[in-house]
N, C-alpha and C positions, 0 to 999 in steps of 0.2 A: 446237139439235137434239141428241138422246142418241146418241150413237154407239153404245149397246148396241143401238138399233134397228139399227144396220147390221152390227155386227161380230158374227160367231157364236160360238160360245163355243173354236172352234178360237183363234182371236185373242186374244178377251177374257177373264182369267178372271173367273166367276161372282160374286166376291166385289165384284170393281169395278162392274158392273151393282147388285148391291145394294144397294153404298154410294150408287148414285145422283149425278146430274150434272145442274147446274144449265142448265135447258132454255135459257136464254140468257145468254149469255156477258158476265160480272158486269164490272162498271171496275174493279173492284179493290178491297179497303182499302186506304185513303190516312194517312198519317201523315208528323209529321214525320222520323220515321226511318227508313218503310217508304215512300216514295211509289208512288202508280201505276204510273209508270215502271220503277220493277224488277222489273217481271213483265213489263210490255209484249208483247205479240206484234202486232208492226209492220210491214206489209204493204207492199208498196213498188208505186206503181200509177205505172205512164207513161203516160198520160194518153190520147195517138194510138193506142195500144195496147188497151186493156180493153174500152170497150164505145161503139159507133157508135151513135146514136138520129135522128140525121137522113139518115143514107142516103146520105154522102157518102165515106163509107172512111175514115173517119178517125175516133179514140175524141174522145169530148167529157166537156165536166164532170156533164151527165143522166147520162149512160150509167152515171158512176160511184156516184150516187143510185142509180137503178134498181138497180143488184150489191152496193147495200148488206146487204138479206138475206141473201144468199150469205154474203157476209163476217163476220156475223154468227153464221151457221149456222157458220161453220168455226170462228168463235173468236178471230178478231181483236178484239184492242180498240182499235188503233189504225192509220189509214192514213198513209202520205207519198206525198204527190204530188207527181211531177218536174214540175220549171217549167210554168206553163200562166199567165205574164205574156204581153203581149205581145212579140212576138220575130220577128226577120227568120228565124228561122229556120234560121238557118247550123247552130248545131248543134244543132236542136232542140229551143229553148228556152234551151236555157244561155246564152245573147246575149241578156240581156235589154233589151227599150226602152222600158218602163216597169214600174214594180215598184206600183204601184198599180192595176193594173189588170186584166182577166181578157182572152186573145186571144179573139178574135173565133170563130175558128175553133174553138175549146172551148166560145167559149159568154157568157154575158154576168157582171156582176156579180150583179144577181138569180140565178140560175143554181148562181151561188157559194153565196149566200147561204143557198137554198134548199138544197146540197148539205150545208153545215155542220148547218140546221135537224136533215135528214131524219138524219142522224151521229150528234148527240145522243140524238135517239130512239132509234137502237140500237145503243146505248152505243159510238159509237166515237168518237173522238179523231181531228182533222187536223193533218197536221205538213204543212207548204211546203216545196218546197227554193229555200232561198236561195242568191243567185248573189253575194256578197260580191267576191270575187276582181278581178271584171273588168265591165263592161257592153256591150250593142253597141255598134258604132260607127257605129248609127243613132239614139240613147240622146240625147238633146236636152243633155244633159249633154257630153257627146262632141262634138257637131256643134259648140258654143260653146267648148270649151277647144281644136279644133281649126282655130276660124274668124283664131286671131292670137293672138302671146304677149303679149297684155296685155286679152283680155275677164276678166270677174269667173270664170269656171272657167279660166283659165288652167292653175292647178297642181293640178287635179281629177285629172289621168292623168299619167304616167310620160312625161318629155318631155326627148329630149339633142338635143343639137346637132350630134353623133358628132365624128369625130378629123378631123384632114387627109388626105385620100389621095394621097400623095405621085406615083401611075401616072395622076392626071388624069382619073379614072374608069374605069379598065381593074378597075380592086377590084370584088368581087361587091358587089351593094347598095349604091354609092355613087352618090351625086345631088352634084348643084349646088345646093350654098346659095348663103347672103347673103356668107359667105366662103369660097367656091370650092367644088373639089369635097371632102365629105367620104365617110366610111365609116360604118358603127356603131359604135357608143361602144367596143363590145366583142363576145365571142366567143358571147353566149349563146342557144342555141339553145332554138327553141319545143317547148311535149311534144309538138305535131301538125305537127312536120315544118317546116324551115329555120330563119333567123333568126327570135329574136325580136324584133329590131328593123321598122318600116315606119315609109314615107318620107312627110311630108305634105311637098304644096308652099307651102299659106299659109300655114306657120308657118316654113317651114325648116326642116324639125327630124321628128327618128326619135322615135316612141312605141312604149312596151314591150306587149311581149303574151307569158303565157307560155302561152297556148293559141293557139285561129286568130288571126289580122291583124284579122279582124271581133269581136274581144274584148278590147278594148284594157285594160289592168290600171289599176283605178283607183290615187291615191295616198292611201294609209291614214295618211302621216305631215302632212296636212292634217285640221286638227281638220273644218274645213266636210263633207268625204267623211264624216267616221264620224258624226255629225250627221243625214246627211241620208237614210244606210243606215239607222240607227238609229230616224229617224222612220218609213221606208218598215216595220220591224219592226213598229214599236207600231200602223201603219196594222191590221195585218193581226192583230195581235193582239186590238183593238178590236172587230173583228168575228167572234174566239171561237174562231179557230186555238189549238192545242195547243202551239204552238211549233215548230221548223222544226228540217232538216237541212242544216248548213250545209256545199256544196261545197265542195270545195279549198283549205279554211279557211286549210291551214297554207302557201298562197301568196302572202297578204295582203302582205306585204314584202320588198321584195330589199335586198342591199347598197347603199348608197348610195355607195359608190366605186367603181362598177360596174366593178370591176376584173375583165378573162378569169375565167370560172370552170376549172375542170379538167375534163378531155374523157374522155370514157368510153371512145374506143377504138374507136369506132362509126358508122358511118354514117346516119342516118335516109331513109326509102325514099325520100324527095327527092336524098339526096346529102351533104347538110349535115351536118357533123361534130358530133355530141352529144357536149352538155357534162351534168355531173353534175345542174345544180338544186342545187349547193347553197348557191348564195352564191344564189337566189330561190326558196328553200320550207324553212321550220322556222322564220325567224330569231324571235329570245327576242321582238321586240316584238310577234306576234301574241298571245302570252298577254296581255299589258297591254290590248290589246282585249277579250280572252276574258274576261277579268276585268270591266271595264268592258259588255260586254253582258250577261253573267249579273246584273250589277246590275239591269240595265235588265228583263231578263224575270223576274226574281226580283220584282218589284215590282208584275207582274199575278198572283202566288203568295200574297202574305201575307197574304189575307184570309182564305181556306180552301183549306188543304188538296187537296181534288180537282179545285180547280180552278189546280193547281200547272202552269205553263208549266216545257217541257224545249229544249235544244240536244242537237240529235244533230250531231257531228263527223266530217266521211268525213278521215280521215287515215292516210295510206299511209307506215308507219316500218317499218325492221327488222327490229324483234323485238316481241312482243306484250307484253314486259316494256318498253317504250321509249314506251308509250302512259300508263302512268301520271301523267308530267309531265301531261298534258292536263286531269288531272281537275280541277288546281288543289289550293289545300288548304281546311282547317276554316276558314280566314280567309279567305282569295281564293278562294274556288271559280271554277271554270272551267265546262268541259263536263259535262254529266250521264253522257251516252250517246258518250263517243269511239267511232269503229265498230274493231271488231276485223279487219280485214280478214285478217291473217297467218294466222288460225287456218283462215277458209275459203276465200281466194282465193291465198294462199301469196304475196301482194302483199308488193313489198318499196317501191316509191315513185312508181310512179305505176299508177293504179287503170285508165285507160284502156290501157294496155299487159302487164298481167298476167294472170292467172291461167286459163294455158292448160291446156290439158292435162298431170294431175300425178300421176291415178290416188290412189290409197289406199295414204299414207305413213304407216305406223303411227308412227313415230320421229318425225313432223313432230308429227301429233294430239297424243300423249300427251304429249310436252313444251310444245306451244302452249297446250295445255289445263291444266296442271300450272301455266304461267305465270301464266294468266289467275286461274284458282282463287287463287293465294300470293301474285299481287306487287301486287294491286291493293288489299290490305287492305281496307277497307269500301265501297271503290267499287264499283259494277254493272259486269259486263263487258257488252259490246253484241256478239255473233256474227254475222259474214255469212256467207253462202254464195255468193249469189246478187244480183245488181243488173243495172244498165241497160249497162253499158261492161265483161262479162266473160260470156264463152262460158257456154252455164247449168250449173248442178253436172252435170245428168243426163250431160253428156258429159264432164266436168272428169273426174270420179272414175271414171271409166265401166272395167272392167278390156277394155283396146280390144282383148285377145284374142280374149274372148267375150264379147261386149254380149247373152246371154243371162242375165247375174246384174243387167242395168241394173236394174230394179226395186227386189233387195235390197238394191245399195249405194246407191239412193236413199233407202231405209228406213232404211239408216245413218248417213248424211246428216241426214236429219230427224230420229233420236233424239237423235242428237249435238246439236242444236239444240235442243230441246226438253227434253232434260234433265241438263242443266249448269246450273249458277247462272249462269244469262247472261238478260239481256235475250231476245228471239230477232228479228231481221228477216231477215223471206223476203220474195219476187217474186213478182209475180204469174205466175201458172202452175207454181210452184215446186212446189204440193202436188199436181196432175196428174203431173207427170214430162212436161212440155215439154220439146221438144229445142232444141237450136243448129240452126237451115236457113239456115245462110253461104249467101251468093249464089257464085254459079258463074258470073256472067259481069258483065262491069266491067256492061255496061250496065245491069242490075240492079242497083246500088247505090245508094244513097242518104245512107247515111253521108259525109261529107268527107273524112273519115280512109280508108276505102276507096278512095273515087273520086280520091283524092290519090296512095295508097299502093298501089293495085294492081300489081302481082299481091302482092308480099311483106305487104302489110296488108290484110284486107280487108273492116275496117271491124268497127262491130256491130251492123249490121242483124240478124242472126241471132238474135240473143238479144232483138229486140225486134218481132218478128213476133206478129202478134195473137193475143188471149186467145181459146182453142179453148171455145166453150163447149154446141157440139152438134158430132151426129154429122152434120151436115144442110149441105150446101152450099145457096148457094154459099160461105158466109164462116163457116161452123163457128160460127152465133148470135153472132159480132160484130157484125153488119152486114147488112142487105139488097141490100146493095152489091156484085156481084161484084169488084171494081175495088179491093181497099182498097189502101191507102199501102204498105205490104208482102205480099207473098205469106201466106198460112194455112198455117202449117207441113202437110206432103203428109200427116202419121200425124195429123192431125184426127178421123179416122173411127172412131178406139178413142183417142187421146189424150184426151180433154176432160168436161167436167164431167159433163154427163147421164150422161154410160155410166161413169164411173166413183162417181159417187151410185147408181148402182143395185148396183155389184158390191162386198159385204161385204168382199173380198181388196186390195179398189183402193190405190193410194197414198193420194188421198183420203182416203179414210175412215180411215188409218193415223193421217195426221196429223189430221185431227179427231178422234181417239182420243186423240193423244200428247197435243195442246193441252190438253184436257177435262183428264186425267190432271195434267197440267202444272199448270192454272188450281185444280184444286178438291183437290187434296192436298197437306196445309199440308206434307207432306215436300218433295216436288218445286217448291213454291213457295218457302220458305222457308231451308231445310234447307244444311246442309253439304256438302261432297263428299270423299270422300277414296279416288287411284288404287289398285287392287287388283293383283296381282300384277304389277309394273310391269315386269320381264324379259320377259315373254311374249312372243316377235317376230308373234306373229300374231292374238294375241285382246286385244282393248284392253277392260279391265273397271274398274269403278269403283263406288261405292256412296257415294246420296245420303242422308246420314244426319237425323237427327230434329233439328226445331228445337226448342227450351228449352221445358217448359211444354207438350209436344205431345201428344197420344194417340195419334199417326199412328205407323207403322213404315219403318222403312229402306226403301229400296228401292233393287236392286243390277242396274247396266246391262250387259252381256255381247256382244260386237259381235267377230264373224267376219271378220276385214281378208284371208283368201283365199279360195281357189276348192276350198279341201280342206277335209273334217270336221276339227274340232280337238278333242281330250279338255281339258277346261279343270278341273283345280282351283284351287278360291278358298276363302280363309279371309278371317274378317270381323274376325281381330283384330287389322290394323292401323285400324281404326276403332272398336278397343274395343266389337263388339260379340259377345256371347258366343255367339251363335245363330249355326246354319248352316242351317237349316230356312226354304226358300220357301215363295211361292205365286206363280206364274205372273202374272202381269197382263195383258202381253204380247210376244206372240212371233210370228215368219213363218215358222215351221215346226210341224205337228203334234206331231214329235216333244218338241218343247217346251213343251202345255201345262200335261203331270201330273207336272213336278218340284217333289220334294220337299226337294233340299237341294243345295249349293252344292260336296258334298266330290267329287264327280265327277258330270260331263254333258260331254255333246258338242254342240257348235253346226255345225250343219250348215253348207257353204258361203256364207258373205256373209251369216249368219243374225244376227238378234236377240234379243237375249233382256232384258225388263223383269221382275225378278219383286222381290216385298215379301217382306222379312224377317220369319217368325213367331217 
């Protein structure tokens, strides 16, 4: 779709209508040194969530055929889909109990297959998310390593015998084994509340979990486990997958002297004394895997080029400078796509427990940003915002004084995304401006982690409340089904796709502007960045400069971080380049679309400003 059909020339300047926009959204040029993947705009779809076609309230794998157009139309080139193996369900798929297979409830193998077909056709790419870490403990694999210490998966999962309990069972967690009563081996707590230890009785013996009790953690230091992950990969490879996003990658292995870890100082809403995770998430031997499966998916790569398989990484560290190790090097590569999670979720280590409400840290942006740009050398940064286990940006950033700017610092949000040298993955409903609808009452939950954690947790159902895609009850065109799986966020009636494709001003249409923009100007594709007046406590600017060889012009970003007009001067010559004369591109304010040069303008409140360098 041309977004100059939508955007009027208040928005768009004239010059980018002329230069014209590829009516459908290209894969990309592929090379060995440019692949697909670093331009990617990778859509992240939860499956229960997007789009109902049998009328039972719940999204299936058609539904996400059928919304291929959409996706299309806005400029994706590539989907991921949360888990949609077969699954008990506990957390929504992340329990997998069979990795070969499609649930039921989604939908069949055909189904799949057909969904892959109808992708290709308009040009997009599927990535899986892979569940590595752990499987259910309905998982036929499980049921066998759990039936007695000596079937053939005995040592498939994480299995102690724990310590003596010297009180005879007065100890929390302690059972009677084979030799009396014990404890757990040790101190360490699950990320969803209490011990990670549980008790089977046909083995004697506590098995580790560092998520629910129903996600028992495989053992990665058993060659037969990575073997049999590795086959279930190339399963899914075979039949034309793009390659996957791998969960909770960097939990694959804990200390094997399961010595106490160190306590945070904290409670979890159960009660249970949290431990750090550190002696069970980072250790050095998951790269040695990471290593070892880039091998493996590198090897459905070498024939051509565009049909180059990637690993996207969800990994929750520190600093956005601490993501580098990930990439691997020119000899071991690793991950393609690590997710940046610091820069949009302000994640420091675990992804289902962050990134609450944080508002518009200019000091956070500019340095996170700064990091990703400098310390990743030729690697792709990957930017989130947005995903399935984090309140959505629209409220994250939201200034909670007056959620009358929500719109522009959505607009903020998405330049930021959109025109950095980053990869970009958004969520579904991210480019409407969905909201977070937390449930209000325990009995409304559905999450575990809420219905566990209430009232202090409550869960996030909120941020996975169905794709709004009419103004039309009963289910806002998810569904014919008034009844679905989650409530239809209440602002349906002006949130959602129809009414915002029709209005030229929408978020929408912003971001299928920004995209286009993004996709078809070798500047914003290719191009450098370098931060502009970096003092500024209030206006965060930067300019994407020209790549080698290019005809294209600079283009210089301008973004409003408060609620007050700011006067902004910018010079371009810390970017060496000698002009200070624009042209508009675009912008969310009138006032912004007849400048002509960069030596004074004012950005209005929470405003944007895109314009090229003449």
């Amino acid at each position: 779709m041309n977004p100059c059909r939508w955007l009027p020339a208040l928005l768009l300047g004239a010059s980018l209508c002329a230069a014209g926009f590829a009516q459908t959204p290209s894969v990309g040029q592929t090379s060995a040194s440019d692949p697909w993947y670093n331009h990617a705009v990778i859509y992240e779809i939860y499956p229960r969530s997007f789009q109902d076609t049998n009328g039972d309230g719940l999204g299936d794998l058609n539904g996400i055929t059928q919304r291929l157009p959409y996706l299309q139309s806005l400029g994706v080139d590539t989907i991921w889909i949360a888990p949609m193996f077969p699954s008990p369900q506990v957390d929504f798929g992340y329990d997998v109990s069979n990795y070969d297979a499609v649930d039921p409830q989604y939908g069949t193998m055909a189904d799949m297959d057909r969904l892959l077909a109808s992708a290709r056709q308009h040009h997009i790419r599927v990535l899986l998310d892979f569940v590595l870490n752990h499987t259910s403990d309905k998982h036929a694999w499980f049921r066998e390593s759990a039936s007695s210490r000596t079937n053939p998966k005995a040592d498939w999962y994480i299995w102690n015998s724990g310590k003596p309990d010297p009180t005879g069972g007065k100890a929390p967690n302690s059972h009677h084994g084979p030799d009396g009563w014990v404890a757990p081996p040790n101190n360490w707590s699950s990320l969803f509340q209490g011990s990670a230890w549980e008790w089977v009785p046909a083995r004697g013996q506590f098995y580790y979990h560092y998520f629910y009790k129903q996600q028992p953690d495989l053992n990665w230091r058993n060659p037969a486990v990575e073997k049999a992950m590795f086959d279930a990969m190339r399963f899914w490879l075979d039949r034309g997958v793009a390659g996957f996003r791998l969960d909770a990658i960097a939990t694959l292995f804990e200390d094997p002297s399961l010595k106490d870890d160190t306590l945070t100082g904290s409670l979890d809403a159960s009660g249970f004394p949290e431990t750090s995770h550190i002696l069970t998430s980072g250790l050095p031997q998951v790269h040695d895997v990471m290593r070892r499966m880039r091998r493996m998916v590198d090897s459905y790569s070498a024939a051509t080029y565009p049909n180059q398989r990637v690993l996207v990484g969800e990994i929750y560290v520190p600093s956005t400078l601490q993501l580098a190790t990930w990439y691997g090097t020119p000899a071991a590569p690793e991950l393609q796509l690590p997710m940046d999670t610091f820069v949009g979720l302000h994640a420091e280590g675990g992804g289902e427990v962050a990134g609450q409400n944080v508002g518009l840290d200019l000091p956070h942006f500019r340095k996170s940003i700064t990091d990703m740009e400098t310390g990743f050398g030729d690697h792709q940064p990957l930017i989130v915002f947005d995903n399935h286990d984090n309140p959505r940006s629209m409220d994250r950033f939201a200034d909670q004084a007056d959620r009358r700017y929500d719109q522009q610092i959505a607009r903020i949000i998405s330049t930021i995304l959109y025109t950095t040298r980053s990869a970009a993955l958004t969520y579904y409903g991210a480019e409407i401006g969905m909201t977070t609808h937390t449930p209000t009452r325990r009995e409304d939950v559905r999450d575990p982690i809420g219905i566990t954690g209430w009232p202090q947790v409550k869960g996030r159902d909120g941020e996975r409340t169905p794709m709004q895609w009419t103004p039309n009850p009963p289910a806002a065109g998810f569904s014919t089904n008034p009844h679905t799986w989650l409530p239809i966020g209440s602002d349906y009636r002006t949130v959602n796709v129809q009414t915002e494709t029709a209005d030229p001003n929408s978020l929408l249409n912003w971001d299928r502007t920004l995209i286009a923009i993004r996709r078809d100007n070798p500047t914003m594709h290719s191009g450098g960045m370098v931060m502009l007046d970096p003092t500024n406590p209030a206006v965060l600017s930067y300019v994407r400069t020209t790549p080698p060889m290019s005809m294209s012009h600079s283009i210089v970003v301008s973004l409003n971080f408060t609620d007050k007009p700011q006067t902004v001067h910018l010079s371009l010559e810390p970017a060496a380049i000698p002009s200070n004369r624009i042209k508009t591109l675009l912008g969310d304010d009138a006032s912004l679309q007849n400048l002509t040069t960069l030596s004074t303008f004012i950005l209005p409140p929470y405003a944007t400003l895109i314009a090229e360098v003449q």
